[in-house]
N, C-alpha and C positions, 0 to 999 in steps of 0.2 A: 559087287558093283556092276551096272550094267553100263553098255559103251556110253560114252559119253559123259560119264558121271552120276549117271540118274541111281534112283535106288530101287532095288527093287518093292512093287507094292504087297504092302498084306494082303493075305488070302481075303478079307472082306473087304478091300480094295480092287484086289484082283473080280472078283466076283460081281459086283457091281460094276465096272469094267465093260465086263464079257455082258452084261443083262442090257446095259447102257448102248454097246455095239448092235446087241440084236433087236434092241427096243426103235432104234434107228434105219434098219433093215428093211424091218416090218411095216414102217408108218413112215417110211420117207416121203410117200407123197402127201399126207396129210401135213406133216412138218415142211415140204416147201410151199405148201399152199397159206401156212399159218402165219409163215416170215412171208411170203408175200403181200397179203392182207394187210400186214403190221408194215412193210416198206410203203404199202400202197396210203393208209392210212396215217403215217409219221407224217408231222408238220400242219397237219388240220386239225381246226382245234373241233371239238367235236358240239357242234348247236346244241343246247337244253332250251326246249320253249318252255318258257317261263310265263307266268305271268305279271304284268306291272306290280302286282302287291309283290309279288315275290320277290322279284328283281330290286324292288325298295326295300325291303326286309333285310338279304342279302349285301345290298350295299352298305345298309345300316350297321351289320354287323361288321364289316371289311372296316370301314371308318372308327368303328370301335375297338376295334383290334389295332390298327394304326396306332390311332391315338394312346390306345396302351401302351404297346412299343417305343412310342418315342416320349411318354411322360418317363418311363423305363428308363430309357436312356438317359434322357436329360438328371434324373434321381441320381443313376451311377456317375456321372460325368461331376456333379457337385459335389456326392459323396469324395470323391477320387481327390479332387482341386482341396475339398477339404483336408483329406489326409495328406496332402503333398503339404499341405502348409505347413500341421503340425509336425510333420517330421521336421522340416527345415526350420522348426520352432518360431514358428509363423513371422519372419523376416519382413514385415510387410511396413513397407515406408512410412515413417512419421511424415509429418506435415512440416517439420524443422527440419526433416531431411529433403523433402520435395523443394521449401524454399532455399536450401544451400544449392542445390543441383540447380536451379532455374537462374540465382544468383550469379554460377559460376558460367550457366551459358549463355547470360546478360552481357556479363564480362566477354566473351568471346565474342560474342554479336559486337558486340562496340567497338575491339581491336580492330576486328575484322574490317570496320565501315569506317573506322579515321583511317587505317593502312588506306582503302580506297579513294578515301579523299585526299589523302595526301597524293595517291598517285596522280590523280587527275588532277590536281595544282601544279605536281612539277611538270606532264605534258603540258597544262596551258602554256606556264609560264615559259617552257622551250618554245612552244608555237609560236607566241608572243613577240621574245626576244628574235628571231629567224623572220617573223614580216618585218620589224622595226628594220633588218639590217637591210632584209630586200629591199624596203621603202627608200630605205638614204640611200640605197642603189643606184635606184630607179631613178631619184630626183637630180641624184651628181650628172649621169648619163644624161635628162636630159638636157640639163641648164649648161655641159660641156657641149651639148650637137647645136645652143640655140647662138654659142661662141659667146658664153657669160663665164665669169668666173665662179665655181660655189661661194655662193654670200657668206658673209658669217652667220652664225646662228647654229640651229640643231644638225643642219645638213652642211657645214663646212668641213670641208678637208681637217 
C-alpha cells in the first residue's frame, strides 16, 4: 500500500503513466493552446449555412422525431393505466355506485343548507325580538318625557 491508501499501479499502468507524463512534457504548448480554443469556443453555437430547402427538410425531420416521441409516450402511458387496472382487477365504478356516492353527497349538501337556514332564522329571530324590546323602549321614554302615562295597548307597562 502506498501512503495514503492508494494501491500501487500495474507495470502497464505504471507505463502508460510515465508515456502519459512525457506525452504532456512534450506538447504542453500545443495542449494549452487546444483547451484554449475549446474555452474560447464553449458556449457558441457553431452557424451551418444552410439552405432554406435544407433548413425545411431538417425541421421536417425534428417534427417527425417529436412526434414519434410523444406518440411513444402517450402508447406507454395507456399501456401502464392499462395494466394498473388490471392488477387492481379493474375496480372501476359502476354507475350504481356513482349514483350511491352523488346520493350520499345530495344528502350532505341538503344537511349542510337546512343547518344554515336554520341558523339564519334563529339570528333574525334574536334580531327581531331585541328591535321589538328597543322599540317599547323608546316609545315608554318618550310618552314618560311628553308627562303621559304608557296607554294601554302593546307599549304598556
Amino acid at each position: 500500500m502506498l501512503p495514503g491508501g492508494a494501491k500501487p499501479l500495474s507495470p502497464e499502468k505504471r507505463k502508460h503513466a510515465e508515456y502519459m507524463k512525457e506525452y504532456a512534457r512534450k506538447n504542453a504548448g500545443t495542449i494549452a493552446a487546444k483547451q484554449k480554443a475549446k474555452r474560447a469556443s464553449s458556449g457558441k453555437p457553431k452557424r451551418v449555412k444552410m439552405s432554406p430547402a435544407e433548413k425545411a427538410a431538417k425541421e421536417k425531420i425534428r417534427r417527425a422525431k417529436r412526434q414519434a416521441t410523444a406518440s411513444k409516450r402517450a402508447k406507454g402511458a395507456a399501456t401502464r393505466t392499462k395494466k394498473a387496472n388490471i392488477r387492481k382487477g379493474n375496480k372501476v365504478r359502476t354507475a350504481k355506485v356513482r349514483r350511491q356516492k352523488a346520493l350520499v353527497r345530495a344528502g350532505k349538501k341538503a344537511k349542510s343548507n337546512a343547518a344554515k337556514i336554520k341558523r339564519a332564522n334563529l339570528k333574525r329571530s334574536r334580531t327581531q325580538s331585541k328591535q321589538r324590546r328597543t322599540n317599547e323602549r323608546n316609545v315608554k321614554k318618550a310618552q314618560s318625557k311628553r308627562g303621559r302615562k304608557p296607554s294601554s295597548g302593546v307599549f304598556s307597562a
